[in-house]
C-alpha positions in Angstrom: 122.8 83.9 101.0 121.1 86.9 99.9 120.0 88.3 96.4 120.5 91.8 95.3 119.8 93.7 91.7 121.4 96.9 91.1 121.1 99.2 88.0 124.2 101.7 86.8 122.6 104.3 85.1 123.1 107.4 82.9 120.0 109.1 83.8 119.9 110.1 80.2 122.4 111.7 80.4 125.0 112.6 77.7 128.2 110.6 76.3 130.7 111.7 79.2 127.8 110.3 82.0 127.3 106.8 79.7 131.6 106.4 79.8 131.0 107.4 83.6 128.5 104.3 83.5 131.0 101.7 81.9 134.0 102.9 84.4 131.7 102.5 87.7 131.0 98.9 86.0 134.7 98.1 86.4 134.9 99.4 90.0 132.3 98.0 91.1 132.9 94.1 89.9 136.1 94.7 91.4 134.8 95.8 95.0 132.4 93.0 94.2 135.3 90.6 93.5 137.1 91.6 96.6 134.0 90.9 98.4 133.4 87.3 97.4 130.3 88.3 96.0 128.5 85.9 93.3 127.6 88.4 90.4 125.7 88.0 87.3 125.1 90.5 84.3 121.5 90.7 83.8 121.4 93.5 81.0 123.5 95.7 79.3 122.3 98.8 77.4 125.2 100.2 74.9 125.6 104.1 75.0 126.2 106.1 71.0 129.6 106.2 71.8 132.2 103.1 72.0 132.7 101.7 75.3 130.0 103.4 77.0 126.6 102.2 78.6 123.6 104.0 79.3 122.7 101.6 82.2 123.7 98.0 83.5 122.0 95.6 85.9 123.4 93.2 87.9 121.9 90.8 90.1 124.4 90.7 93.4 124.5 87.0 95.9 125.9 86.9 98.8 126.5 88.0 102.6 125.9 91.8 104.4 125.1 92.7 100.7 123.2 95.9 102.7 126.5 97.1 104.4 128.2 96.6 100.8 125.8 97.9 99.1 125.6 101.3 101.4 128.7 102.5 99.9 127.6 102.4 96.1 124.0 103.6 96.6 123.0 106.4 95.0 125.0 109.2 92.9 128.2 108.5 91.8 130.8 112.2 90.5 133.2 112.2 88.1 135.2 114.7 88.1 137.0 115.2 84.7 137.5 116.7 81.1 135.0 115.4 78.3 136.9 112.9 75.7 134.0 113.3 73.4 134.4 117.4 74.0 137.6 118.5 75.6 136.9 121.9 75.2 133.6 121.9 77.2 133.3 123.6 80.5 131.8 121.2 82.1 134.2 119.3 84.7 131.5 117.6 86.9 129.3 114.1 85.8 126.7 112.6 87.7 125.4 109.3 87.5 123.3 106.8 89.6 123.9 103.5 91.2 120.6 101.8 92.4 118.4 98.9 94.1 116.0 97.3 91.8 113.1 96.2 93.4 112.5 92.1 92.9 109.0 90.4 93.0 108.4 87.4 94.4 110.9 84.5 92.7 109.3 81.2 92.1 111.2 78.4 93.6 110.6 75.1 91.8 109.5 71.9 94.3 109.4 68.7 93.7 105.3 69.4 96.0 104.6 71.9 93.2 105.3 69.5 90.1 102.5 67.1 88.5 104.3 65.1 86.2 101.7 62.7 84.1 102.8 60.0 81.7 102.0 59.9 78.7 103.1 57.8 75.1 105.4 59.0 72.8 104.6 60.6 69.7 106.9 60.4 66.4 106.5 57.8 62.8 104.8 55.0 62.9 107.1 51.5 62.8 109.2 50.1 65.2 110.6 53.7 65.6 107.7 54.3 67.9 107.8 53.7 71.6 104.4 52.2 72.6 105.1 52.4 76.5 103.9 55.0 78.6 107.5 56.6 78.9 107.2 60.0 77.8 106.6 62.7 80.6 104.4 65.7 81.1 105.5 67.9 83.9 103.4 70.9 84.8 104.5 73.8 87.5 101.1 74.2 89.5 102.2 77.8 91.0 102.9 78.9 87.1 101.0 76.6 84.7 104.1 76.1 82.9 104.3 72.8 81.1 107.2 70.8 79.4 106.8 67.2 77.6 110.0 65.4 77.3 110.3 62.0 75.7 114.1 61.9 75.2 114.5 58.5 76.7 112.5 55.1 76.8 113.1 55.4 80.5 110.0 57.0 82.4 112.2 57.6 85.4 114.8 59.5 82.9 112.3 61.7 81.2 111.2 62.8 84.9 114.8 64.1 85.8 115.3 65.8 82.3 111.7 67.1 82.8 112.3 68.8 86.0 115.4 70.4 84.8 113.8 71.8 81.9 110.7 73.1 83.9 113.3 75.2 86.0 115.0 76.8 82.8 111.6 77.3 81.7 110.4 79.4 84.8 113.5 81.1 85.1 113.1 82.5 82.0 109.7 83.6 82.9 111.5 85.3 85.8 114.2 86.9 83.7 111.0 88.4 81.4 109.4 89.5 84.8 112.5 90.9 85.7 112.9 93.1 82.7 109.4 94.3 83.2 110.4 95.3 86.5 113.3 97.1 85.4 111.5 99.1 82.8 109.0 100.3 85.3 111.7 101.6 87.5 112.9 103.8 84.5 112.5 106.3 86.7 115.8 105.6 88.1 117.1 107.5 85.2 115.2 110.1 86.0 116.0 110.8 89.9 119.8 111.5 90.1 120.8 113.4 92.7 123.3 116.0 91.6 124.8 117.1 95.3 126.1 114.7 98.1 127.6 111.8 95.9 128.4 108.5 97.8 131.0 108.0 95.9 133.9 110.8 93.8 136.1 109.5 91.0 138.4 111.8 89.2 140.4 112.2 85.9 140.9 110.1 82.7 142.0 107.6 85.3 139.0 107.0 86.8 140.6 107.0 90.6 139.1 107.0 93.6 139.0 110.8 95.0 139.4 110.6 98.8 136.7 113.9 99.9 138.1 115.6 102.7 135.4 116.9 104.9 135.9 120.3 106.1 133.8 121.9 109.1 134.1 125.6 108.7 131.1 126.1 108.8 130.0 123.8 111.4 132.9 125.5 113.8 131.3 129.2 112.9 128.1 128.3 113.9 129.2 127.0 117.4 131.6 130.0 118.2 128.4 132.1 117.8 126.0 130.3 119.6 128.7 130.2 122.2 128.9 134.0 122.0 125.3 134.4 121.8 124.5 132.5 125.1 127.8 134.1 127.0 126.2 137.6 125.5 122.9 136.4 127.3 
């Protein structure tokens, strides 16, 4: 199963392109949906207005997620009247759908754990377990550490212990994640205002079916015809 992150974004863009944001959202999960495809929210960040986003991330899992994923990639139209300014001329909104690059995930192994035993700490008194049953477990890749001494069983405190050290890294993933996504602001910055992958249209927000017309193809070959029968 593969593991994809994608970012919706505004590209800074104003009201009408953060409402364009929230409404690709809703397309998209449900293309996702159809697909059988594992998603998770990642982040969410609101635009001014209600219901609108400047950008979303969304970490994809699943199969052929590169076939999927080449029909969202890249810039998105709307074309529509403002609801935030229905007397503005503009009819066209552009945002972007895009591919956040992923470092390397850590993948937690029983090889990769040292777990050391160690005594429980807490009031003196009976309320003190003087066996060895508390456990240390360090991941060697990370250096992260947990101590868990939740049980007077040593081989209990070792299962709990390994489940907590892979919440821990994750969330030392999710942090590196975020990083990662702020240095790719400049997804925000790069939208591509001509040949959208994908055209929605009115308050609606249906799918507009582009018909692809080849004028100009066919004048091109009916002179380069005449040109060689010239020659």
């Amino acid at each position: 199963m593969n593991t994809k992150i994608i970012q919706i974004t505004s590209g800074r863009g104003p009201a009408e392109c953060c409402w364009v944001v929230a409404q690709v959202l809703k397309q998209f999960l449900e293309a996702v949906k159809r697909n059988a495809i594992d998603y998770k929210i990642l982040q969410r960040e609101k635009g001014i207005e209600n219901l609108t986003l400047q950008s979303v991330t969304v970490q994809l899992k699943g199969e052929n997620l590169e076939v999927f994923l080449s029909q969202w990639k890249g810039t998105i139209q709307w074309i529509g009247v403002s609801a935030f300014r229905p007397n503005h001329k503009r009819k066209n909104w552009f945002v972007g759908l895009y591919e956040i690059e992923q470092s390397q995930e850590f993948q937690i192994h029983d090889k990769d754990i040292t777990y050391q035993a160690t005594r429980s700490s807490g009031p003196g008194g009976q309320h003190v377990n003087k066996v060895s049953s508390a456990i240390r477990a360090i991941h060697k890749l990370t250096k992260t550490q947990v101590l868990v001494m939740d049980s007077r069983s040593q081989h209990q405190n070792k299962k709990i212990a390994k489940i907590r050290l892979q919440e821990k890294v994750s969330a030392i993933q999710l942090e590196a994640l975020q990083m990662s996504i702020k240095n790719q602001w400049g997804n925000h910055l790069k939208l591509e205002r001509g040949n959208p992958i994908q055209v929605f249209k009115g308050s609606n927000f249906k799918k507009n079916t582009v018909v692809k017309k080849y004028k100009k193809q066919r004048c091109a070959l009916k002179n380069d015809l005449r040109n060689e029968l010239n020659n």
